[in-house]
C-alpha positions, 0 to 999 in steps of 0.5 A: 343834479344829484345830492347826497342828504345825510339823515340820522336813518342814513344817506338819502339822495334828491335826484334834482331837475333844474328849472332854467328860470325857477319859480318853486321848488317840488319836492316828490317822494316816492312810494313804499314799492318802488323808486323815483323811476316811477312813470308819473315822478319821471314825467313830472321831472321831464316836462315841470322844469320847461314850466319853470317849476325845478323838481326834486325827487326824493329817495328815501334812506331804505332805498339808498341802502338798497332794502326791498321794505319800506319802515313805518310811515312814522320812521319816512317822517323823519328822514323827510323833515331831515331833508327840509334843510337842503330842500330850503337851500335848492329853493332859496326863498322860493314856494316849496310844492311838496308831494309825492306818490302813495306812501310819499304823498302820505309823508307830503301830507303829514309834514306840508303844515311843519315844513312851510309847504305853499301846496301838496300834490299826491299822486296815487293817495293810498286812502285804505289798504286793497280790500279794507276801507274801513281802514280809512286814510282820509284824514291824512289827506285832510291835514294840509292847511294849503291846497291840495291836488289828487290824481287818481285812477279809477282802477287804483285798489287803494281807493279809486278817484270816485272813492276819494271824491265821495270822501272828500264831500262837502270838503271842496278845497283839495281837487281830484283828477280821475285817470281813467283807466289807471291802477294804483301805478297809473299803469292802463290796459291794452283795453282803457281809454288812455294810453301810458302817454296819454296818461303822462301828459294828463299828469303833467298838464294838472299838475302844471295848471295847480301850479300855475293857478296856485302860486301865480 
């Protein structure tokens, strides 16, 4: 199902998979280089409906317009919590899960406190820009007063599992899965331990169990 989401930046679209029997609603941006078709938001779209979780992908208003360049993360803000209405409405008094990947799981965690969020799950949490970790995003990933779930690769340049997890001490209440192998698109190597399948199952049956354990 597809819906058409007016917001004061233009058009945005939820590209939504129905849950049979829902019991939430999750809500998943995508990244600043690339769309709802990457391979972890499309797992998640596959095989969270049969769990009974419906999933909503969420395409921002520069993607819908066909622009190659995503604005300042305070401009994805808005058209987010502009969507929040019709997101309300698909989950009718369900939790709402909301995340995301990079730039989506930043907007998830900046908002997940205002919009009413019952957990936050990012996927490939952009915690500096490649090279500079002095540039830390650490308390982005900090502000959500709800539990919070990381999977991460060991071979993301924006911060690796390692690299969050040692940020995160003594900070227990948001768990991160290490990808082995994984790049920032959790793409693997010929020569890694997991395969691209292994990885979306991996991805999956986390986020299912966060789910499961979260909202009982």
């Amino acid at each position: 199902m597809i819906i058409d989401v007016p917001t004061s930046l233009g058009p945005g679209r939820l590209t939504v998979s129905a849950a049979s029997d829902p019991r939430a609603v999750v809500w998943l941006g995508h990244g600043a280089g690339g769309g709802i078709g990457a391979v972890d938001l499309v797992a998640l779209a596959a095989h969270l409906p049969q769990r009974g979780y419906t999933v909503a992908r969420y395409e921002q208003p520069w993607r819908v317009a066909g622009k190659k360049i995503a604005p300042r993360p305070a401009t994805l803000d808005v058209a987010w919590r502009e969507t929040a209405t019709a997101i309300a409405e698909l989950a009718a008094g369900l939790p709402v899960v909301v995340g995301g990947r990079s730039a989506g799981a930043r907007v998830a965690c900046r908002t997940a406190e205002d919009l009413g969020a019952s957990a936050v799950v990012c996927l490939a949490f952009p915690l500096h820009p490649p090279g500079k970790p002095e540039s830390s995003r650490l308390p982005e990933l900090l502000l959500p007063p709800v539990p919070a779930l990381v999977l991460q690769g060991d071979r993301d340049t924006f911060g690796s599992a390692a690299d969050i997890s040692v940020a995160l001490e003594p900070n227990s209440s948001i768990r991160v899965v290490p990808v082995a192998g994984a790049d920032h698109s959790m793409k693997v190597l010929a020569s890694s331990p997991l395969t691209a399948k292994d990885v979306a199952t991996l991805v999956t049956a986390s986020v299912a169990e966060f789910l499961d354990r979260v909202l009982g």
